[in-house]
MARZA-803608 format. One record per atom (N, C-alpha, C): atom name; z negated, x negated, y negated. Coordinates in steps of 0.001 Angstrom, whole numbers. Atoms other than C-alpha are relative to their C-alpha. Layout:
<nodes>
(node "CA" (Z X Y)),
...
</nodes>
This chain:
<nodes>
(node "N" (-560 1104 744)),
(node "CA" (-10468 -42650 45201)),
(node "C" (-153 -1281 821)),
(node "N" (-91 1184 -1161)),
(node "CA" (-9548 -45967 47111)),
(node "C" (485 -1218 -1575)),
(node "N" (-125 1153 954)),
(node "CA" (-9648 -49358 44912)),
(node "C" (-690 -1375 330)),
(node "N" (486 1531 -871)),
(node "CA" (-10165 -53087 45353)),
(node "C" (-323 -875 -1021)),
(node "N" (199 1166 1194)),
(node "CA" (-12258 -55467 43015)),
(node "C" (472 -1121 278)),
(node "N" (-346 1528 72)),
(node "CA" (-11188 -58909 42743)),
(node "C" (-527 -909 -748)),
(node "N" (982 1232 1124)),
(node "CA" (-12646 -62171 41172)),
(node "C" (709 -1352 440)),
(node "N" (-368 1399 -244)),
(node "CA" (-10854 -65682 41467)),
(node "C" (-1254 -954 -377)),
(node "N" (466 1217 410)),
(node "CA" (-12092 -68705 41054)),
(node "C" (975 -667 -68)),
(node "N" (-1626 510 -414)),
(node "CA" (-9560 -71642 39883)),
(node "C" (-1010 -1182 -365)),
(node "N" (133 1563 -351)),
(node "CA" (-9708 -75412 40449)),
(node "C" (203 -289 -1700)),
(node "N" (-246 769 713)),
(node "CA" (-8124 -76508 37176)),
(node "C" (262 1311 -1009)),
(node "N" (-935 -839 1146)),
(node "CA" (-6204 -74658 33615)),
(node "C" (1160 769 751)),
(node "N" (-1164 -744 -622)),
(node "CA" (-3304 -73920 35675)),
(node "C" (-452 1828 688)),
(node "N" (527 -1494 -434)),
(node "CA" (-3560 -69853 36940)),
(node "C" (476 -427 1652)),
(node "N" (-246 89 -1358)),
(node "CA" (-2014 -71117 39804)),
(node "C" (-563 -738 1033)),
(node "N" (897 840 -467)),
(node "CA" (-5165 -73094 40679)),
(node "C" (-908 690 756)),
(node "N" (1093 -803 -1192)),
(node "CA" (-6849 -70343 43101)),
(node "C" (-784 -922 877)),
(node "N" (727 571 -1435)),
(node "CA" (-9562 -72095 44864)),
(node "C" (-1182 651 599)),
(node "N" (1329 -388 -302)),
(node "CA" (-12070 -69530 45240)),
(node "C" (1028 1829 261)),
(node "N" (-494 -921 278)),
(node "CA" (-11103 -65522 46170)),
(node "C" (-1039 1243 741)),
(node "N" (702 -925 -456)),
(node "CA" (-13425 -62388 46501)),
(node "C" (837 1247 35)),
(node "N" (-256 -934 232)),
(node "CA" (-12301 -59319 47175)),
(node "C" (-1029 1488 743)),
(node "N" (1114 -1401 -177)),
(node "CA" (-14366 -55663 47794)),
(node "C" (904 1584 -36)),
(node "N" (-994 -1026 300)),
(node "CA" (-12035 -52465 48863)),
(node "C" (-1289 1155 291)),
(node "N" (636 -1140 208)),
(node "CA" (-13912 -49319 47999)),
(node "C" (510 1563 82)),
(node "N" (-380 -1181 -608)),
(node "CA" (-13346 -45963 49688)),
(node "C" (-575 1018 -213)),
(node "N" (1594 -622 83)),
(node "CA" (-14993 -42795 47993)),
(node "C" (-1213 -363 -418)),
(node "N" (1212 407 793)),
(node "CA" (-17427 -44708 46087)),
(node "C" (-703 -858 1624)),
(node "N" (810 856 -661)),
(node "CA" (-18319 -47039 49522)),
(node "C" (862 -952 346)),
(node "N" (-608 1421 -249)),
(node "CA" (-17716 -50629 50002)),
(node "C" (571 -140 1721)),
(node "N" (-951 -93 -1367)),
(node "CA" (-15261 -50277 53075)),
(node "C" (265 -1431 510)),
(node "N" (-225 1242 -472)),
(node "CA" (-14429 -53976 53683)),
(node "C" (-130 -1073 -1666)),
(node "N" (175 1320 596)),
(node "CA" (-15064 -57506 52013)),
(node "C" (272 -1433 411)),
(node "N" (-394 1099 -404)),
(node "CA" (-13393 -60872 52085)),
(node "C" (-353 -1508 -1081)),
(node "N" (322 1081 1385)),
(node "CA" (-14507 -64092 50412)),
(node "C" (968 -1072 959)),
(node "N" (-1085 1372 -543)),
(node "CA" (-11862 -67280 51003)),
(node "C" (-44 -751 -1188)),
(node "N" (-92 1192 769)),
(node "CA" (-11991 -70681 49776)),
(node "C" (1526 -8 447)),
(node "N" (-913 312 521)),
(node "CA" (-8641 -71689 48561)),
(node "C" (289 -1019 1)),
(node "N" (-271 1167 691)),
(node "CA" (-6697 -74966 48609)),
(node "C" (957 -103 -1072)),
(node "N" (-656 512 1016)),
(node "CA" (-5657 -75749 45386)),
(node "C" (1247 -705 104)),
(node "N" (-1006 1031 -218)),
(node "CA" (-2072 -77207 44532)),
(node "C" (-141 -1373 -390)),
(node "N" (447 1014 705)),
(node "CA" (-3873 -79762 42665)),
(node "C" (-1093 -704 457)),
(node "N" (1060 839 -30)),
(node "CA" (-6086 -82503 43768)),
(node "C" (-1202 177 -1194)),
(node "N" (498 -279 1124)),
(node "CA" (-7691 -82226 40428)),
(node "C" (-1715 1641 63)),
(node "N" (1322 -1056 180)),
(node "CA" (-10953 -79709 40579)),
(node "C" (-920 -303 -968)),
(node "N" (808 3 1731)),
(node "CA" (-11928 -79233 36605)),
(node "C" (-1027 657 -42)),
(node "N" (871 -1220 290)),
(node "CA" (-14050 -76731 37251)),
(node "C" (-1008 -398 1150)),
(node "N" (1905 -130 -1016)),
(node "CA" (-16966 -77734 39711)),
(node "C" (-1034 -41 -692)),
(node "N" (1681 -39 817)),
(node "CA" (-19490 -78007 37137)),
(node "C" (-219 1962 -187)),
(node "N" (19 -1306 109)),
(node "CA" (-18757 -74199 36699)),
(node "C" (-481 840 1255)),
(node "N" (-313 -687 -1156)),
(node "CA" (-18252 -72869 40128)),
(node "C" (-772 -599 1103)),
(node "N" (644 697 -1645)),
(node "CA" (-19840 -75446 42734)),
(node "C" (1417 -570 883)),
(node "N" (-1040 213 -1374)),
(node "CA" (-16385 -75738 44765)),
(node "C" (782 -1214 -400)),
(node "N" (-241 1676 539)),
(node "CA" (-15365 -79551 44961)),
(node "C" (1691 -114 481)),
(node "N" (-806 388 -1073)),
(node "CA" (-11966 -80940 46944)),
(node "C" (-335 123 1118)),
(node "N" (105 85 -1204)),
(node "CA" (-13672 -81993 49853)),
(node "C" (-368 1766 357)),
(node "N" (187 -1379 -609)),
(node "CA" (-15041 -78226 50317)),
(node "C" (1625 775 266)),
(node "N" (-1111 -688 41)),
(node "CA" (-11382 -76949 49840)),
(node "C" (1694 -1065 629)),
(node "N" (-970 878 -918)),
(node "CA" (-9272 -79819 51256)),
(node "C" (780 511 809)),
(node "N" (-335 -313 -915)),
(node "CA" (-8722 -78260 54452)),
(node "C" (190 1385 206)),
(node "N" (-532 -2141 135)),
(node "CA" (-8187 -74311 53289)),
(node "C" (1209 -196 268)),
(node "N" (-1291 -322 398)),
(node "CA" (-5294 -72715 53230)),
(node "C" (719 28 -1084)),
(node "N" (-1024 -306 833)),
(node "CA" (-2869 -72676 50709)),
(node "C" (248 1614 -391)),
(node "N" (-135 -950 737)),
(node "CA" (-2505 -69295 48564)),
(node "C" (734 759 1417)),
(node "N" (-1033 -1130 -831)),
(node "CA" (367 -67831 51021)),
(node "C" (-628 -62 1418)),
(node "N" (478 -571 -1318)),
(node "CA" (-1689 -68722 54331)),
(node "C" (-1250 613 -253)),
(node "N" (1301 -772 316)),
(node "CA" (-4839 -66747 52560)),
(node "C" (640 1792 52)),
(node "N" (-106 -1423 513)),
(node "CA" (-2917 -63599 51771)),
(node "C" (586 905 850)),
(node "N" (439 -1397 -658)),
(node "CA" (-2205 -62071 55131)),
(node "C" (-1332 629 19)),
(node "N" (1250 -639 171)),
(node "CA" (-5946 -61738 55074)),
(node "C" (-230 1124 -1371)),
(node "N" (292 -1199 1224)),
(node "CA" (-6059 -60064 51674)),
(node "C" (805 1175 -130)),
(node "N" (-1288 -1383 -51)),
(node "CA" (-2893 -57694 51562)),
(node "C" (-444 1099 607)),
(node "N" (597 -1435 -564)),
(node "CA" (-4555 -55158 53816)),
(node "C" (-873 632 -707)),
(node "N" (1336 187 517)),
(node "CA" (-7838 -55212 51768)),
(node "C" (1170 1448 -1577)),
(node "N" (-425 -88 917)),
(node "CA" (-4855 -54306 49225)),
(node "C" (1030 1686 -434)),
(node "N" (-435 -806 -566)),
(node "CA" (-3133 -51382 50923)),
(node "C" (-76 1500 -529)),
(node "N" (483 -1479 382)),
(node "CA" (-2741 -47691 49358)),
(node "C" (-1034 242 -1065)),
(node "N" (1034 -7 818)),
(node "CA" (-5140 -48928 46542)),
(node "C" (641 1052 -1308)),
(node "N" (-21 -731 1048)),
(node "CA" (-5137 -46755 43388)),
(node "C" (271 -792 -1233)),
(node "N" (79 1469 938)),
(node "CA" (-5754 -49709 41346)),
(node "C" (-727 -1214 241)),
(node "N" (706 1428 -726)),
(node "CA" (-7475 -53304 41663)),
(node "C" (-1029 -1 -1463)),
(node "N" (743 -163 985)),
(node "CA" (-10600 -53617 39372)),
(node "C" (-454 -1945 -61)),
(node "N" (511 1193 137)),
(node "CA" (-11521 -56968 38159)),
(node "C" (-1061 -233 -1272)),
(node "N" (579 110 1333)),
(node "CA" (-14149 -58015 35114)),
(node "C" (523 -1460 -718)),
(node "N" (-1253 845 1116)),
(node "CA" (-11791 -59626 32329)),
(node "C" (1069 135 955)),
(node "N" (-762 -527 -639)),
(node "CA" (-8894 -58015 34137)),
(node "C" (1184 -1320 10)),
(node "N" (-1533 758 336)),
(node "CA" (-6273 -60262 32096)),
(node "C" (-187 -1446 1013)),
(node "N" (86 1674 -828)),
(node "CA" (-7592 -63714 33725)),
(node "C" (210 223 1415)),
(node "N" (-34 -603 -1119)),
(node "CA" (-7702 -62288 37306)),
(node "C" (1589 409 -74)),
(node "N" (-1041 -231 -151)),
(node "CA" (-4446 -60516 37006)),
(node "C" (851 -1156 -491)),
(node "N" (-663 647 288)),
(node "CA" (-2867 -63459 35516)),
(node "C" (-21 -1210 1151)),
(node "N" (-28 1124 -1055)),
(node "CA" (-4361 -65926 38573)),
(node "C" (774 909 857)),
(node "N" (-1027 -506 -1292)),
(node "CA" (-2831 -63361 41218)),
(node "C" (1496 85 -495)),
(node "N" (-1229 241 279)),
(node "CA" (416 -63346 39456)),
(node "C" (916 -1353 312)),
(node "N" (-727 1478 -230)),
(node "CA" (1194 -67399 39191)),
(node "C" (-270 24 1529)),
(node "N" (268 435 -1735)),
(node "CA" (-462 -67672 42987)),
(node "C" (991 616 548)),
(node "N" (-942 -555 -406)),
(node "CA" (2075 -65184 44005)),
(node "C" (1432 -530 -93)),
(node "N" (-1212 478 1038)),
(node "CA" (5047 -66379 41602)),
(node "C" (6 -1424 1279)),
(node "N" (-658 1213 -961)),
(node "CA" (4387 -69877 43738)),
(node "C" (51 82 1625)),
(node "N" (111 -658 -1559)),
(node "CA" (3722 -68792 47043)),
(node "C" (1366 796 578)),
(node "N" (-1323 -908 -196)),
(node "CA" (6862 -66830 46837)),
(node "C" (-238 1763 664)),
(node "N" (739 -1940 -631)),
(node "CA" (5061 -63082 47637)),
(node "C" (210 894 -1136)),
(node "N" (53 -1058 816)),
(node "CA" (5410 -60159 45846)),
(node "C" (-820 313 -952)),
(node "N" (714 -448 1009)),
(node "CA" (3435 -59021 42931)),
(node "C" (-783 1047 941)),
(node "N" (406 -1361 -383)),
(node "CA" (972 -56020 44130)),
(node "C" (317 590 -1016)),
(node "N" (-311 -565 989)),
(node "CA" (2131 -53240 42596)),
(node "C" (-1238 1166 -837)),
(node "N" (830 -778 599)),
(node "CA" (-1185 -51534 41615)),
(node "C" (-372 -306 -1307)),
(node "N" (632 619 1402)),
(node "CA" (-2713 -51420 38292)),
(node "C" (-948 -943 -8)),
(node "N" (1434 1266 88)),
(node "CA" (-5235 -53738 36860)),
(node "C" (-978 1457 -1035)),
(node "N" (1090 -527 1483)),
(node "CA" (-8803 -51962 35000)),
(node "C" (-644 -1055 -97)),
(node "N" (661 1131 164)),
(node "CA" (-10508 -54339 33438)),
(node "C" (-1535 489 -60)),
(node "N" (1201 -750 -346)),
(node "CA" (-14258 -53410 34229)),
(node "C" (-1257 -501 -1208)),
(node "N" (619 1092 1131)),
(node "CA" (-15450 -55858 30728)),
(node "C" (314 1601 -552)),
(node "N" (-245 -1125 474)),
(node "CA" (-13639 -52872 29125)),
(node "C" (-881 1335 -65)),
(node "N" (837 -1744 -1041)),
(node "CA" (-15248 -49730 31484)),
(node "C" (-1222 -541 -926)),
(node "N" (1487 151 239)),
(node "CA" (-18767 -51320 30424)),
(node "C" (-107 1 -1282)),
(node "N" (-42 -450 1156)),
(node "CA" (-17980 -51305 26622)),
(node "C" (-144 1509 -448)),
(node "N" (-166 -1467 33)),
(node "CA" (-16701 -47934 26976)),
(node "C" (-1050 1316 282)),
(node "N" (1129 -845 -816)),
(node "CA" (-19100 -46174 29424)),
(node "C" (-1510 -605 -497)),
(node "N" (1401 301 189)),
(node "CA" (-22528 -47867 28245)),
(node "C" (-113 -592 -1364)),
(node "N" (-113 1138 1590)),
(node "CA" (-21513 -49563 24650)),
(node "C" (-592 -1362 477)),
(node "N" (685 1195 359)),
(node "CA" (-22663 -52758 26126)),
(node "C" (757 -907 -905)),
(node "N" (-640 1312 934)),
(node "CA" (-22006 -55873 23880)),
(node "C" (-1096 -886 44)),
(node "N" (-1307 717 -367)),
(node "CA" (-21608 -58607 24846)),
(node "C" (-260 786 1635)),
(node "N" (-196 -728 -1515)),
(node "CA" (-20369 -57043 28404)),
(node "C" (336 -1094 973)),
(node "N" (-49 1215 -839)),
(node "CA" (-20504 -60495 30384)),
(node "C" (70 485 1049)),
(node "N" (378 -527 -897)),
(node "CA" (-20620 -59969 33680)),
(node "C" (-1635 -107 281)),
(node "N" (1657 -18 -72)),
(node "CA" (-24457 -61242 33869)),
(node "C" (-825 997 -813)),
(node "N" (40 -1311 771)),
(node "CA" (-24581 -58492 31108)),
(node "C" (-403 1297 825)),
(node "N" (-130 -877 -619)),
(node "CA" (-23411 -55551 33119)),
(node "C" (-851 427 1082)),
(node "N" (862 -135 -1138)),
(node "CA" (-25170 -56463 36359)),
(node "C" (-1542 225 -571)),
(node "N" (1586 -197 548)),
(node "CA" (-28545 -56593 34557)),
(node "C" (112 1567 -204)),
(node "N" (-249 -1361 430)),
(node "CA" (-27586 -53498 33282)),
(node "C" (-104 933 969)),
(node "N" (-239 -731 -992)),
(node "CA" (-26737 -51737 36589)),
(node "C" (-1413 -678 1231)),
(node "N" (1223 195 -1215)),
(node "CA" (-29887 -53403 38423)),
(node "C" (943 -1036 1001)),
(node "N" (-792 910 -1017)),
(node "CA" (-27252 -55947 40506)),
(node "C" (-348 -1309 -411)),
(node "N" (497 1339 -436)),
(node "CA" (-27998 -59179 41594)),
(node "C" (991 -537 -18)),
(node "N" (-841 584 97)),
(node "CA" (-25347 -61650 40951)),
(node "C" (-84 -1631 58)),
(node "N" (160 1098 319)),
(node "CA" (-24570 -65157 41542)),
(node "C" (1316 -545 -292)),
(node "N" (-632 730 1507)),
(node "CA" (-22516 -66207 38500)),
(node "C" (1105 -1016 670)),
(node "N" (-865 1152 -150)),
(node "CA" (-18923 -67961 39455)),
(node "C" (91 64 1627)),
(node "N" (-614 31 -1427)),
(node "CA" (-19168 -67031 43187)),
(node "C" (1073 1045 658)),
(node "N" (-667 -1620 -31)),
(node "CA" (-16387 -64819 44000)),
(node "C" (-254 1022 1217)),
</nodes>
């Protein structure tokens, strides 16, 4: 089984506010490659640093969504599906970033992994700081 987690981070409300982007492609149950990219936002505006840490000046001088995503597209390649936790928010930031960027949709599925952890362990509430406790993982909260 071949699959690729994902986690945004966004600058503002807009989905099309990517300023943060993790991704983790998993081969056979092993972490095969990993990419973390700061993002420049289309928006001056960064609502979200009290959340995340990531200001303007840190993201000023990124790339823009479409010069980030030759790096990711490979990561993206022959996947099975793309796993994210809260699938819908994630799949809804790679959609608008795409939609403006002018790139294609990936065509893999989304699982939402909030879901898997309901399912497979009954947790509630299935946060992500939830889950990881749960699974013994170390996490730092909002970094993608």
């Amino acid at each position: 089984m071949i699959f690729a987690a994902l986690d945004f981070e966004t600058a503002d409300s807009g989905r099309d506010s990517a300023c943060s982007l993790g991704v983790v492609r998993v081969e056979e149950g092993l972490i095969t490659r990993r990419l973390h990219r700061l993002i420049r936002p289309p928006r001056r505006d960064v609502m979200y640093s009290y959340i995340h840490g990531i200001t303007w000046e840190r993201v000023k001088d990124e790339p823009l969504f479409a010069g980030v995503w030759p790096d990711v597209a490979p990561l993206l390649e022959g996947v099975e599906f793309l796993a994210a936790h809260n699938a819908s928010f994630d799949r809804s930031v790679l959609r608008a970033c795409c939609e403006r960027a002018g790139l294609k949709l990936p065509a893999p599925p989304f699982e939402c992994t909030v879901k898997l952890a309901r399912r497979t362990w009954g947790l509630r509430p299935a946060k992500l700081p939830d889950v990881c406790r749960h699974l013994g993982i170390g996490l730092r909260h909002h970094d993608a």
